[in-house]
MOPAC internal coordinates of N, CA, C and O (Angstrom, degrees):
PM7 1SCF
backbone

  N    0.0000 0     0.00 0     0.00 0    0    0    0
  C    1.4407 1     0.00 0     0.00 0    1    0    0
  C    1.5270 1   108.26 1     0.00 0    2    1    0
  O    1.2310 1   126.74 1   -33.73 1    3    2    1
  N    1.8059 1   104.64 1   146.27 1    3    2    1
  C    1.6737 1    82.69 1  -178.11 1    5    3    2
  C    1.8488 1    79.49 1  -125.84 1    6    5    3
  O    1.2310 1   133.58 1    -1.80 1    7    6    5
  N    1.4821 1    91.36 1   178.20 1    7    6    5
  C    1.5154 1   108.74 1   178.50 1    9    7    6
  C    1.4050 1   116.45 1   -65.32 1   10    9    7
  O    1.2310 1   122.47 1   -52.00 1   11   10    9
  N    1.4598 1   112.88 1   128.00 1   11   10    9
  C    1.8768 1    99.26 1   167.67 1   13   11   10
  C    1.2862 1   104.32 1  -145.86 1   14   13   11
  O    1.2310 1   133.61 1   -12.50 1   15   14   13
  N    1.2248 1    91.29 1   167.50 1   15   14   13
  C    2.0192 1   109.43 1  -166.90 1   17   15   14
  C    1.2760 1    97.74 1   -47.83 1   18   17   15
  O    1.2310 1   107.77 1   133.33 1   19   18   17
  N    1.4073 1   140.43 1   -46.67 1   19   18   17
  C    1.9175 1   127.40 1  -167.60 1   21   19   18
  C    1.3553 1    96.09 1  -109.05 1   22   21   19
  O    1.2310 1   117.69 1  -137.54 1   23   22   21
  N    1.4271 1   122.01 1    42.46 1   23   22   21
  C    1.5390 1   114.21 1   138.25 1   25   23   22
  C    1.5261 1   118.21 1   -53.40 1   26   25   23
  O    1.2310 1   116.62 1   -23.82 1   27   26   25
  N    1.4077 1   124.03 1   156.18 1   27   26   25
  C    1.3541 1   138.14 1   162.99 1   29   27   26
  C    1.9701 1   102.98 1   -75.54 1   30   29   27
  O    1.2310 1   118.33 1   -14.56 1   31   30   29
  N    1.2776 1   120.78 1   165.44 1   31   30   29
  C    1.1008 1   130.28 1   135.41 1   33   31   30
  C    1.5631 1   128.88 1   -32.15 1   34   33   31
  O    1.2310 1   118.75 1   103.34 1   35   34   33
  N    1.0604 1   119.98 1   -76.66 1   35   34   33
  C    1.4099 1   149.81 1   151.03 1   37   35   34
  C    1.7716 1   107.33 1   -27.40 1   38   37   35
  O    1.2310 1   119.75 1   131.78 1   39   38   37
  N    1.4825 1   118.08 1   -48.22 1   39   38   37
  C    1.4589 1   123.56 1   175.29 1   41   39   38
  C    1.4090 1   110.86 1   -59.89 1   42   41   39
  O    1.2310 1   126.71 1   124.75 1   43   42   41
  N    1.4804 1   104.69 1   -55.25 1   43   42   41
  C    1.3619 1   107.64 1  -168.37 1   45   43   42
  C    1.7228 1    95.63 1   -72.72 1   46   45   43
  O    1.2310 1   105.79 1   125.97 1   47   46   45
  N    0.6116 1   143.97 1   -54.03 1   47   46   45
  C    2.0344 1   154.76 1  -167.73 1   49   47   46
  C    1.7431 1    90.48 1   -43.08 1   50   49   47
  O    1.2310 1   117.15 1   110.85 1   51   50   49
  N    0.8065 1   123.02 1   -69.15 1   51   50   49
  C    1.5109 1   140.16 1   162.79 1   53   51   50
  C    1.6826 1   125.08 1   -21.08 1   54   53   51
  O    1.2310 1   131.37 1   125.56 1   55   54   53
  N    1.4213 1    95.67 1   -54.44 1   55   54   53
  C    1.3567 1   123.60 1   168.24 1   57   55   54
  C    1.3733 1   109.23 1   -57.60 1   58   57   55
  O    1.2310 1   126.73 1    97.22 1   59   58   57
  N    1.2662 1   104.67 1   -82.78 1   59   58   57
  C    1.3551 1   121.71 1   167.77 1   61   59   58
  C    1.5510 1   114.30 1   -13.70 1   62   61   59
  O    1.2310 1   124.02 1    93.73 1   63   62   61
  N    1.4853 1   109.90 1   -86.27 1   63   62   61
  C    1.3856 1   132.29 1   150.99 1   65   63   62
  C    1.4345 1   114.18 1     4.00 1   66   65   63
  O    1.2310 1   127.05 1   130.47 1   67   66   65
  N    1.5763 1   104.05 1   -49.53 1   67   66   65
  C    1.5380 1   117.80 1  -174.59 1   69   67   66
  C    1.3757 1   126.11 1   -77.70 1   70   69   67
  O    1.2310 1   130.20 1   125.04 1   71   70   69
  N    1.6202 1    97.93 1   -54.96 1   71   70   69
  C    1.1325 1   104.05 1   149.03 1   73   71   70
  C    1.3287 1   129.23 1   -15.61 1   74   73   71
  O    1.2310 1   128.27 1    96.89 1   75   74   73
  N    1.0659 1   101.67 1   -83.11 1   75   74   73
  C    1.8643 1   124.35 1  -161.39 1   77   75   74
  C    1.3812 1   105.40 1   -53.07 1   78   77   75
  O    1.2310 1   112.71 1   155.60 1   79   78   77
  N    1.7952 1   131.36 1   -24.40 1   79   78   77
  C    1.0410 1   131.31 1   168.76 1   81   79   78
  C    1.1075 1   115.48 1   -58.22 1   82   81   79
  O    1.2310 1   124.67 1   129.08 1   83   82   81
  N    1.2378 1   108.64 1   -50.92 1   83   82   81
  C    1.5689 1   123.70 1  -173.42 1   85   83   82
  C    1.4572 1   128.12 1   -49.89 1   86   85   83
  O    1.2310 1   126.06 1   140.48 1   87   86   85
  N    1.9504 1   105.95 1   -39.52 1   87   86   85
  C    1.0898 1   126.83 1  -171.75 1   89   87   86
  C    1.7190 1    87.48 1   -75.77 1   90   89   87
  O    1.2310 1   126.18 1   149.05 1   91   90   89
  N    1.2644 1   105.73 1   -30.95 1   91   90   89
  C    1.6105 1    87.81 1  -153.30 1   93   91   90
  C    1.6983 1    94.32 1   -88.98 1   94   93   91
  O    1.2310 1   113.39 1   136.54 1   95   94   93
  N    1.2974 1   130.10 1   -43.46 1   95   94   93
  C    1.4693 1   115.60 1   165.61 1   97   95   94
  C    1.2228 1   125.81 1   -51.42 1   98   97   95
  O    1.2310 1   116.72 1   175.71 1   99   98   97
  N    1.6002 1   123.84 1    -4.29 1   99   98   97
  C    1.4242 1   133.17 1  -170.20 1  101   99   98
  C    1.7075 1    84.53 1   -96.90 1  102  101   99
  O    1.2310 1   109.45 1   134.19 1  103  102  101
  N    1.3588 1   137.38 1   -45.81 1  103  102  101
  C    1.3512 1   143.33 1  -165.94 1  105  103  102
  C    1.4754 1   100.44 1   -62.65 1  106  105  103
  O    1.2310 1   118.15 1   120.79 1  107  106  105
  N    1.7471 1   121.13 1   -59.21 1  107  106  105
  C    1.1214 1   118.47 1  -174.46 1  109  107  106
  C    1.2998 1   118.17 1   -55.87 1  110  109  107
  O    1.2310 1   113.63 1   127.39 1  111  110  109
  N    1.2720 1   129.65 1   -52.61 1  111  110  109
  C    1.5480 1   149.26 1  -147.91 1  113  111  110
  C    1.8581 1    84.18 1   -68.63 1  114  113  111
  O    1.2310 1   127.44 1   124.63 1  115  114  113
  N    1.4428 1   103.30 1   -55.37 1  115  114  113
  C    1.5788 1   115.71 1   177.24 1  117  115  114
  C    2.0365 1   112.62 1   -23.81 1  118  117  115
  O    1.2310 1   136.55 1   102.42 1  119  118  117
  N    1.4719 1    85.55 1   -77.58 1  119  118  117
  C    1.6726 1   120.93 1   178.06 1  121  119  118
  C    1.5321 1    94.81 1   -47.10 1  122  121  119
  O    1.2310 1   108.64 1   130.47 1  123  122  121
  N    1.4004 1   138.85 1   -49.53 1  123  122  121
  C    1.3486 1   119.56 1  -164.79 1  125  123  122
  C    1.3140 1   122.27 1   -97.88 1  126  125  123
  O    1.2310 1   123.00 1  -163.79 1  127  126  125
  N    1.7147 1   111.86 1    16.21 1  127  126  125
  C    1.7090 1   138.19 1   149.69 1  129  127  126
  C    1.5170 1    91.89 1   -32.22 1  130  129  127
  O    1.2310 1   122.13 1   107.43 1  131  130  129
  N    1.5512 1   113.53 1   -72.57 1  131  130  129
  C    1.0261 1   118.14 1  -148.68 1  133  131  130
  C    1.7360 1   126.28 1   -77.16 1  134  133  131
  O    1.2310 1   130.97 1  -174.24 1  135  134  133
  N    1.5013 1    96.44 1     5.76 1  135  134  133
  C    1.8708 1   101.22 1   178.41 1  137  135  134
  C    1.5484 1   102.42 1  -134.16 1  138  137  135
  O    1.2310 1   117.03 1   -21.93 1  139  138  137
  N    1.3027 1   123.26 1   158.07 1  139  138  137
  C    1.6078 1   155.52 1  -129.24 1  141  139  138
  C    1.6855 1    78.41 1   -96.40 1  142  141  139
  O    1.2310 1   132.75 1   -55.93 1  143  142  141
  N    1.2182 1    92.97 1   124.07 1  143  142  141
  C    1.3719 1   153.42 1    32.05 1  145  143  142
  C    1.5984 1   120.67 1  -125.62 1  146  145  143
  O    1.2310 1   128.04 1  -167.25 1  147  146  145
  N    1.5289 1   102.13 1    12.75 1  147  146  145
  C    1.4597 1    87.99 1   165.75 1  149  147  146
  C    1.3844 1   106.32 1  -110.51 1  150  149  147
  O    1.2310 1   112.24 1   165.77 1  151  150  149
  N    1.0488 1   132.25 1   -14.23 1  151  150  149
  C    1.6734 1   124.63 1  -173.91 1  153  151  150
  C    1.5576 1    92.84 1   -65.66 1  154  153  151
  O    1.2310 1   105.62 1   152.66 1  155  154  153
  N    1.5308 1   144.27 1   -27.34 1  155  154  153
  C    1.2783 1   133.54 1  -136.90 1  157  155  154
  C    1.5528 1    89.65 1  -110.60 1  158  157  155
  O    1.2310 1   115.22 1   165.61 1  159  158  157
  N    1.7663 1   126.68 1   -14.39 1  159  158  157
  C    1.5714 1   112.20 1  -145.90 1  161  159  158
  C    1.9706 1    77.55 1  -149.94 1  162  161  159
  O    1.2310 1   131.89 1   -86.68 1  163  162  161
  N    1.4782 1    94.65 1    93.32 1  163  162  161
  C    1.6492 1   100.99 1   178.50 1  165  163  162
  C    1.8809 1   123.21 1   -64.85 1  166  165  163
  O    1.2310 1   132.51 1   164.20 1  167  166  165
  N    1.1661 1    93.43 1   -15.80 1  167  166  165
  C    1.4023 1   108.45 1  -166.88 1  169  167  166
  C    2.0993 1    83.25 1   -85.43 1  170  169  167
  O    1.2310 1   129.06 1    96.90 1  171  170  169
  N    1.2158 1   100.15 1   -83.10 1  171  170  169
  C    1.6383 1    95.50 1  -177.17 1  173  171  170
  C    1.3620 1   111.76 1   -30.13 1  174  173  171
  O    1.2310 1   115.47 1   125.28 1  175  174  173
  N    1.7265 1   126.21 1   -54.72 1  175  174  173
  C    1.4533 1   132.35 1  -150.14 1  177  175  174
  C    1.8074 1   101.66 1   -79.69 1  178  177  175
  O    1.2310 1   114.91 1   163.09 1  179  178  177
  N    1.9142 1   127.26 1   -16.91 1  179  178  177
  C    1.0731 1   116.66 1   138.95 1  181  179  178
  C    1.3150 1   130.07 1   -89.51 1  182  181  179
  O    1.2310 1   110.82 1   169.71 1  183  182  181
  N    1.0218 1   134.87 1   -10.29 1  183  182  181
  C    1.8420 1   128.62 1   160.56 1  185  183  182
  C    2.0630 1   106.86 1   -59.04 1  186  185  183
  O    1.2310 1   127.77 1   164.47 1  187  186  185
  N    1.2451 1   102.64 1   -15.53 1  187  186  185
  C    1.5372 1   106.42 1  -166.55 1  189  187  186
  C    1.1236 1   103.57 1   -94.88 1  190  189  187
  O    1.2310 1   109.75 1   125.33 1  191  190  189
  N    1.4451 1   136.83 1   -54.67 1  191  190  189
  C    0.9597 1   149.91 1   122.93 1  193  191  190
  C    1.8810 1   134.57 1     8.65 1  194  193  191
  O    1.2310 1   127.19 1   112.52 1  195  194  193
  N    1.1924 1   103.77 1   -67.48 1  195  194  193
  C    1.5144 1    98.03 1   161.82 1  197  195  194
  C    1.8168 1   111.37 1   -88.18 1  198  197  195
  O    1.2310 1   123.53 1   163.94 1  199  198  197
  N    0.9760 1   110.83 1   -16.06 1  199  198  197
  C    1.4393 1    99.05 1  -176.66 1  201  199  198
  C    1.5370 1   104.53 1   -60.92 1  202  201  199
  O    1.2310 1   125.76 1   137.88 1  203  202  201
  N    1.5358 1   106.55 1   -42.12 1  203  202  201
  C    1.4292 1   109.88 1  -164.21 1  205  203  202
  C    1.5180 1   124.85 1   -87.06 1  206  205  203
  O    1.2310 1   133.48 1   177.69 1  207  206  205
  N    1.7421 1    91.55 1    -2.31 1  207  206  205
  C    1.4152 1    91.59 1  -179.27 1  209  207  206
  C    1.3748 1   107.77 1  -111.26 1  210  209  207
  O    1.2310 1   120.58 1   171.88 1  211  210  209
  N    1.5874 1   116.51 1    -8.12 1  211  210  209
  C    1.8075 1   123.74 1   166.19 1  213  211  210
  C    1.7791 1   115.02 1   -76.24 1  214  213  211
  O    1.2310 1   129.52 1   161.83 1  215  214  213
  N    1.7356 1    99.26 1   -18.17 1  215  214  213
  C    1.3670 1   114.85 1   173.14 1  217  215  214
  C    1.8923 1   108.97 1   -37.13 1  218  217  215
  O    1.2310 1   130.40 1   120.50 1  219  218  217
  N    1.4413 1    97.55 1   -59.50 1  219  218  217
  C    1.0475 1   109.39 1  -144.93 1  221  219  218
  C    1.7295 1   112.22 1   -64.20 1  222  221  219
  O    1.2310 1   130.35 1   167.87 1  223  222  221
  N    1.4653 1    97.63 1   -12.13 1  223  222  221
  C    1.9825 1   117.91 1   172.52 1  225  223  222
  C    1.5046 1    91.43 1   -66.87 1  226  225  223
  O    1.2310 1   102.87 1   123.76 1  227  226  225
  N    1.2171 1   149.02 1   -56.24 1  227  226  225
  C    1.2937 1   132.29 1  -147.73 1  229  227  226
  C    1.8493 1    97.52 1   -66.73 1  230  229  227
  O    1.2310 1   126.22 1   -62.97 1  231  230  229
  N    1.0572 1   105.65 1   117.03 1  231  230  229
  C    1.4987 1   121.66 1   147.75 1  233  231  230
  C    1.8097 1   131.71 1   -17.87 1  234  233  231
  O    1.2310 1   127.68 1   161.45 1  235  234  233
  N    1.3847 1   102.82 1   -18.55 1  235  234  233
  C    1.6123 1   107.67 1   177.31 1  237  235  234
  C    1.4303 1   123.92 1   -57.40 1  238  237  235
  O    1.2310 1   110.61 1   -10.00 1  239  238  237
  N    1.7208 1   135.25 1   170.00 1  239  238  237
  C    0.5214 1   119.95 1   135.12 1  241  239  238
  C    2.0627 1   143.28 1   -49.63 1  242  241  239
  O    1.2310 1   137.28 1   157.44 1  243  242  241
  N    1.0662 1    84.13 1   -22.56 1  243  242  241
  C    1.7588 1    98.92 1  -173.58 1  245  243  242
  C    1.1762 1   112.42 1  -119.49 1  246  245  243
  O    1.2310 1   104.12 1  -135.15 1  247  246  245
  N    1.3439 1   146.88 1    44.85 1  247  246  245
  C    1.3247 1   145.65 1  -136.63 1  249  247  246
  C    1.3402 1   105.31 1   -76.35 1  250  249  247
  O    1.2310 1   116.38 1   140.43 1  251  250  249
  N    1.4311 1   124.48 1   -39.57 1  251  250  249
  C    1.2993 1   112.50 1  -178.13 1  253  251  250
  C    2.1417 1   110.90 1   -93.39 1  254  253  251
  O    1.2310 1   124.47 1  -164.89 1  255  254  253
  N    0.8979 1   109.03 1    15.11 1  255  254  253
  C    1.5796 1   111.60 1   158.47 1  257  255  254
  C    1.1438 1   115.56 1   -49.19 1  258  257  255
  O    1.2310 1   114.84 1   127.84 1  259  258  257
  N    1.4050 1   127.38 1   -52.16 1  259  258  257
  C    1.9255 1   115.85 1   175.10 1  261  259  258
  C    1.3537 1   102.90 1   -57.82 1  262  261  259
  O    1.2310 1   111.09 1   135.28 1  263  262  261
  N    1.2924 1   134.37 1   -44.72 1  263  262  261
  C    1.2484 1   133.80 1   175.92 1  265  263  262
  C    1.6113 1   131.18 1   -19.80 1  266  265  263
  O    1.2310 1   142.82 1   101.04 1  267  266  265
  N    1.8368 1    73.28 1   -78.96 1  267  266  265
  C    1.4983 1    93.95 1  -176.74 1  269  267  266
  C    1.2481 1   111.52 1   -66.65 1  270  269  267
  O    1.2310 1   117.29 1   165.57 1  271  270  269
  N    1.8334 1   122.76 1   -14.43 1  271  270  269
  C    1.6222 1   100.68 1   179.73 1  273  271  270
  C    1.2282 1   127.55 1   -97.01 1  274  273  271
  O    1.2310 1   128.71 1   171.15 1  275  274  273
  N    1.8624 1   100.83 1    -8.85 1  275  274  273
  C    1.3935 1   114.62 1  -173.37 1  277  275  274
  C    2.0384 1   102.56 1   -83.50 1  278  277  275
  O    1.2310 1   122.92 1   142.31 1  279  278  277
  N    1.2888 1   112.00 1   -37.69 1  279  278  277
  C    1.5782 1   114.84 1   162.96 1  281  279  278
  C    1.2802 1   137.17 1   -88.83 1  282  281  279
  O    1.2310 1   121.61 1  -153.74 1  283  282  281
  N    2.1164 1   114.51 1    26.26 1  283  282  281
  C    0.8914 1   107.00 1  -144.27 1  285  283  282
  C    1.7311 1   113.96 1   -93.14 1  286  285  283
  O    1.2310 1   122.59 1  -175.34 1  287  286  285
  N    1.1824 1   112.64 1     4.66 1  287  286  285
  C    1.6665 1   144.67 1   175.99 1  289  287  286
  C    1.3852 1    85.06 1   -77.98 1  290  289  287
  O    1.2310 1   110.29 1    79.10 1  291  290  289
  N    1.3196 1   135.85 1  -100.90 1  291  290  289
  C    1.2239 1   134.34 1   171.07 1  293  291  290
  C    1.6032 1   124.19 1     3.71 1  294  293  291
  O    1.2310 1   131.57 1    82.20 1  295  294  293
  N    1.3136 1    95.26 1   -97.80 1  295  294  293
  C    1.1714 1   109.79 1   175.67 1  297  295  294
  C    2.0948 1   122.75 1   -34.79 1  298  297  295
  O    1.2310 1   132.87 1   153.72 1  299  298  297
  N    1.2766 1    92.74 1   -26.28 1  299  298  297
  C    1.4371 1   112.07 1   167.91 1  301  299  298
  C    1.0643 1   123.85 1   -39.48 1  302  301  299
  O    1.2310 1   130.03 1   101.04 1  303  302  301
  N    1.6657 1    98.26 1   -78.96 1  303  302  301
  C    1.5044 1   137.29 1   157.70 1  305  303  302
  C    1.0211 1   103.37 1   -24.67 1  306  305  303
  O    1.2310 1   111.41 1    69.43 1  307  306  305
  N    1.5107 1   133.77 1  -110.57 1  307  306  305
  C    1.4194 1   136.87 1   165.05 1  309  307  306
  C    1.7135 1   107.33 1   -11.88 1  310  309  307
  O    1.2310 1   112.94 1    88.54 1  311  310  309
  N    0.9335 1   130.94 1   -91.46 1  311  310  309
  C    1.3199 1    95.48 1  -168.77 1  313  311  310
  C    1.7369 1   122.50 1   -55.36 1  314  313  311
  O    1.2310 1   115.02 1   169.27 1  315  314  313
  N    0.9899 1   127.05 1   -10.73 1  315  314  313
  C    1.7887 1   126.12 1   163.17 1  317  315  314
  C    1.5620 1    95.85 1   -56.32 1  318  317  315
  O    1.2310 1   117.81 1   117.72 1  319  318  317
  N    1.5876 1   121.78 1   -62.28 1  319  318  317
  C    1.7338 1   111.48 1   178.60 1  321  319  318
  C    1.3432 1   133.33 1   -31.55 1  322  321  319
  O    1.2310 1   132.05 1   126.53 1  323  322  321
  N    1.9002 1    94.34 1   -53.47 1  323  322  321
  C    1.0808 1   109.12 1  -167.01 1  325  323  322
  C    1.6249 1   101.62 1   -73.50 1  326  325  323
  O    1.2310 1   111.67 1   142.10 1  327  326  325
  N    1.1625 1   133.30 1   -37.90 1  327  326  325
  C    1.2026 1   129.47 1   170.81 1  329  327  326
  C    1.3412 1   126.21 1   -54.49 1  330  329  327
  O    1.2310 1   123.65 1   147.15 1  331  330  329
  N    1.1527 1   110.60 1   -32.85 1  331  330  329
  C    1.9137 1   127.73 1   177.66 1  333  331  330
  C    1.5488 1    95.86 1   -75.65 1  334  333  331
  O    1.2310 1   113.51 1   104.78 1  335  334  333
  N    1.3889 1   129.88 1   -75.22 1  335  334  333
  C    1.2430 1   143.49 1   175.97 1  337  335  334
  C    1.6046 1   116.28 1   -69.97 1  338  337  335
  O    1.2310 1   114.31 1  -116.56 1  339  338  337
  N    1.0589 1   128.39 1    63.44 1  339  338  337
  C    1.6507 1   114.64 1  -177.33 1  341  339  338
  C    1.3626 1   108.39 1   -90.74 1  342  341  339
  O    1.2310 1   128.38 1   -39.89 1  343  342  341
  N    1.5602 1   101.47 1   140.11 1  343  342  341
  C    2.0325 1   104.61 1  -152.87 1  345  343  342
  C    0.9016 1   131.23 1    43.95 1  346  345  343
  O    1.2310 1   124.18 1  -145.68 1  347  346  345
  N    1.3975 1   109.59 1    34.32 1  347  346  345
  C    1.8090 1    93.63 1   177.47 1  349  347  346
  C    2.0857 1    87.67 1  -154.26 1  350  349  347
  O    1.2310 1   127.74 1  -119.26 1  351  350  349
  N    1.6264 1   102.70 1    60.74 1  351  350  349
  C    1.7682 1    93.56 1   171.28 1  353  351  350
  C    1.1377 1   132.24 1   -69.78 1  354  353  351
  O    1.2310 1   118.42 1  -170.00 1  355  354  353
  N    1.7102 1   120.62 1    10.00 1  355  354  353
  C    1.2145 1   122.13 1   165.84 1  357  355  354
  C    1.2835 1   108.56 1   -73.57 1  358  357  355
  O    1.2310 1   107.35 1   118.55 1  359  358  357
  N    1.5339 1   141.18 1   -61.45 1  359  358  357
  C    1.3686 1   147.33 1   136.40 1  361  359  358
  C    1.3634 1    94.99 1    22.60 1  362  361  359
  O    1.2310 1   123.85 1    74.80 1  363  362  361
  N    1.7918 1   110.22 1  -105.20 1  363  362  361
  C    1.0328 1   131.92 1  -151.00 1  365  363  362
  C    2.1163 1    99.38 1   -52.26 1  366  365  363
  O    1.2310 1   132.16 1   143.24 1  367  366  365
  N    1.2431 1    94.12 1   -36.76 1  367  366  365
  C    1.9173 1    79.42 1  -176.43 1  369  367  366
  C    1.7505 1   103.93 1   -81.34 1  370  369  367
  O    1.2310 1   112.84 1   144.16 1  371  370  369
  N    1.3210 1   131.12 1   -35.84 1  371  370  369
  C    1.4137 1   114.84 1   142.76 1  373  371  370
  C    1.3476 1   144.13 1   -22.55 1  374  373  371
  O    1.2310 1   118.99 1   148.14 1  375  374  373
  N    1.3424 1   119.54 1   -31.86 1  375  374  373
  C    1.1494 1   143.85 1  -159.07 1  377  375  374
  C    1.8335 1    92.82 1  -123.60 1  378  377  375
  O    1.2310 1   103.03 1   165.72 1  379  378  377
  N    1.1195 1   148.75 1   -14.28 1  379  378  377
  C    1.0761 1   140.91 1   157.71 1  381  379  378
  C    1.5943 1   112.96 1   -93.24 1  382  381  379
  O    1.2310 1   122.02 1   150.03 1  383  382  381
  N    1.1967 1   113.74 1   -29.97 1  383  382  381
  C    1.6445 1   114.49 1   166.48 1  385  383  382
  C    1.4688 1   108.89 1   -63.74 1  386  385  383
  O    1.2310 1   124.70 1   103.83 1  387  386  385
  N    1.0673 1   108.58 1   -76.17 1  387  386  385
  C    1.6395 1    91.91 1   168.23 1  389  387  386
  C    1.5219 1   148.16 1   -22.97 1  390  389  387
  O    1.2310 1   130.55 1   130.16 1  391  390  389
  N    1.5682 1    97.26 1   -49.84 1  391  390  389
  C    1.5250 1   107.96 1   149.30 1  393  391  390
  C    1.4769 1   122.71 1   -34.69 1  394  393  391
  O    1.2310 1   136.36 1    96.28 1  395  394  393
  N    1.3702 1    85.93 1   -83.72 1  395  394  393
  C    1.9773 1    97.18 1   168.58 1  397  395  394
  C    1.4285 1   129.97 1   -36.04 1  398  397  395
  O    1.2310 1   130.94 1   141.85 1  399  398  397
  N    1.2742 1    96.50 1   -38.15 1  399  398  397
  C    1.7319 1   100.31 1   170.74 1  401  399  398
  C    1.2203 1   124.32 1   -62.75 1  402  401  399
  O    1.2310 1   120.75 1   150.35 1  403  402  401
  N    1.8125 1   116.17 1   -29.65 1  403  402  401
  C    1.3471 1   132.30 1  -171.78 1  405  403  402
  C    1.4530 1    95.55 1    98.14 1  406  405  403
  O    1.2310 1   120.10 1   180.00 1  407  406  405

């Protein structure tokens, strides 16, 4: 939705509202660049990356919904890191190499 002159109060508040989700799922998706399984696999961690940030052109209400369902294993992961490791994603991709190694 975009802003227009015979919006309501309430329309735009709403909007707004919407916005701010967006910014803030655009913040997270951002933040979990940096923990396993995409910090470890560069090829995945840019396919993830522009998908989610070309997301944000589609016109929907929910723009990044294909996103989140097509990476949503992923995106999982990463936040399990980031939760185990908070501020510290060197840790958490340490701690996923290791895994991988056996």
């Amino acid at each position: 939705m975009k802003y227009t002159l015979d919006m309501t109060r309430e329309e735009m508040d709403a909007e707004d509202a919407r916005r701010a989700e967006l910014v803030e799922t655009h913040r997270e998706l951002s933040h979990l660049l940096e923990f396993p399984p995409f910090s470890i696999n560069s090829e995945q961690r840019q396919q993830f990356a522009h998908e989610f940030i070309h997301a944000i052109d589609d016109q929907e209400d929910d723009p990044y919904a294909e996103v989140m369902q097509k990476w949503a294993d992923e995106i999982e992961e990463a936040r399990m890191y980031m939760k185990r490791y908070p501020n510290d994603s060197e840790a958490a991709k340490q701690a996923a190499a290791k895994i991988q190694g056996g």
